[in-house]
N, C-alpha and C positions, 0 to 999 in steps of 0.2 A: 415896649409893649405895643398890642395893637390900636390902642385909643391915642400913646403919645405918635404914631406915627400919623393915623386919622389926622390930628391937629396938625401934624407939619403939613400935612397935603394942604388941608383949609389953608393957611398959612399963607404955603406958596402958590395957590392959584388965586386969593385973596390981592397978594402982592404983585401979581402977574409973573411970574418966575415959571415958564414954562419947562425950564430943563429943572429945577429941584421938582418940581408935581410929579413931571415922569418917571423923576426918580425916587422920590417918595411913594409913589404908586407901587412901582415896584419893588419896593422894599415892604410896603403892607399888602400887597399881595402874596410874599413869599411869606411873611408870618403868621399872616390866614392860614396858609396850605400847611404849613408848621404844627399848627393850633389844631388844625383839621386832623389829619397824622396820628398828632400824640392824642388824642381823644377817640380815634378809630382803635387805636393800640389799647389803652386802656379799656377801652368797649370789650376787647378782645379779652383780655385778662381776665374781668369780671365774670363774662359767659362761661369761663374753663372754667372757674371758680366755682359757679352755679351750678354746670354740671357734673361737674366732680362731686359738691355739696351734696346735689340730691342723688347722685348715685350712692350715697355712703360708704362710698370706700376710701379706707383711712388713709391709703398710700397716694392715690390721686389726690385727696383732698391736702397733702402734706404739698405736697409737688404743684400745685395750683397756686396754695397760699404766697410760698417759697414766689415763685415767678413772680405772685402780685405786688409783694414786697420789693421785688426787683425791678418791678418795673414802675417803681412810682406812688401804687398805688396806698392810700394811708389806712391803718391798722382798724381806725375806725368803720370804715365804708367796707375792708375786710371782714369784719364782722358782723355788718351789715347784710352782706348777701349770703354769710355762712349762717343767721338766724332764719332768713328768707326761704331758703333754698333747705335747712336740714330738714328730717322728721325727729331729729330727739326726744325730746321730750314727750313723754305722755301728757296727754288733755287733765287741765285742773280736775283734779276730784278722781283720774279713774284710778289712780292707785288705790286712793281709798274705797274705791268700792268693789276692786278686785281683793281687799286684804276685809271685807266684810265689816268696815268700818260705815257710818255715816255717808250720805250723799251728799254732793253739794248743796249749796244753795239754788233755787230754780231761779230764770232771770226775772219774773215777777217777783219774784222774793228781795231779788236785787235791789230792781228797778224800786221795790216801795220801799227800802231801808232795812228791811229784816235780814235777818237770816236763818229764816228756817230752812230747813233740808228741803227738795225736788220733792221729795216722798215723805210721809207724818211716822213711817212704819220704821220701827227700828227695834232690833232683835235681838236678843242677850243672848253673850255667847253663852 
């Protein structure tokens, strides 16, 4: 890893050992650029993901996911940016008040513990 190799640098220029430093150096340099890489790769991943996400198209967003999983990325953080990035779900409460049901609660109503409805007005079918 990059912190056990840090230490062998300390190590060896602690101990004076100019040839392990140079070449500990250059073996955490190459893990850096390694580290650098796979985290640009994955950057990459997530972006497809995002935009496939909000384009909402199901066959992109299938062929995004697909890739992410192959490339590393963990199931979690996959659904992380597909809740980010979707529009599914309708906002709390608007079903119910396109089906002529009850409004929500208003955030005053919230915020003091209640829960009365936004609106006092409510209408029998």
């Amino acid at each position: 890893s990059v912190g056990e190799l840090q230490r062998s640098l300390d190590a060896c220029i602690e101990a004076g050992f100019e040839q392990g430093a140079k070449h500990a150096r250059q073996l955490l340099d190459a893990a850096s650029e390694e580290q650098d890489r796979a985290a640009n790769v994955q950057a990459e991943f997530l972006d497809r993901l995002a935009a496939a996400t909000a384009s909402g198209d199901a066959t992109a967003i299938k062929v995004a996911r697909d890739a992410a999983k192959r490339g590393g990325i963990s199931t979690k953080e996959i659904a992380r940016i597909y809740a980010l990035h979707s529009s599914g779900a309708p906002e709390v409460g608007e079903h119910l008040a396109e089906a002529g049901g009850p409004s929500p609660p208003s955030d005053a109503a919230i915020a003091s513990g209640t829960s009365a409805p936004a609106t006092a007005e409510v209408t029998a079918p």
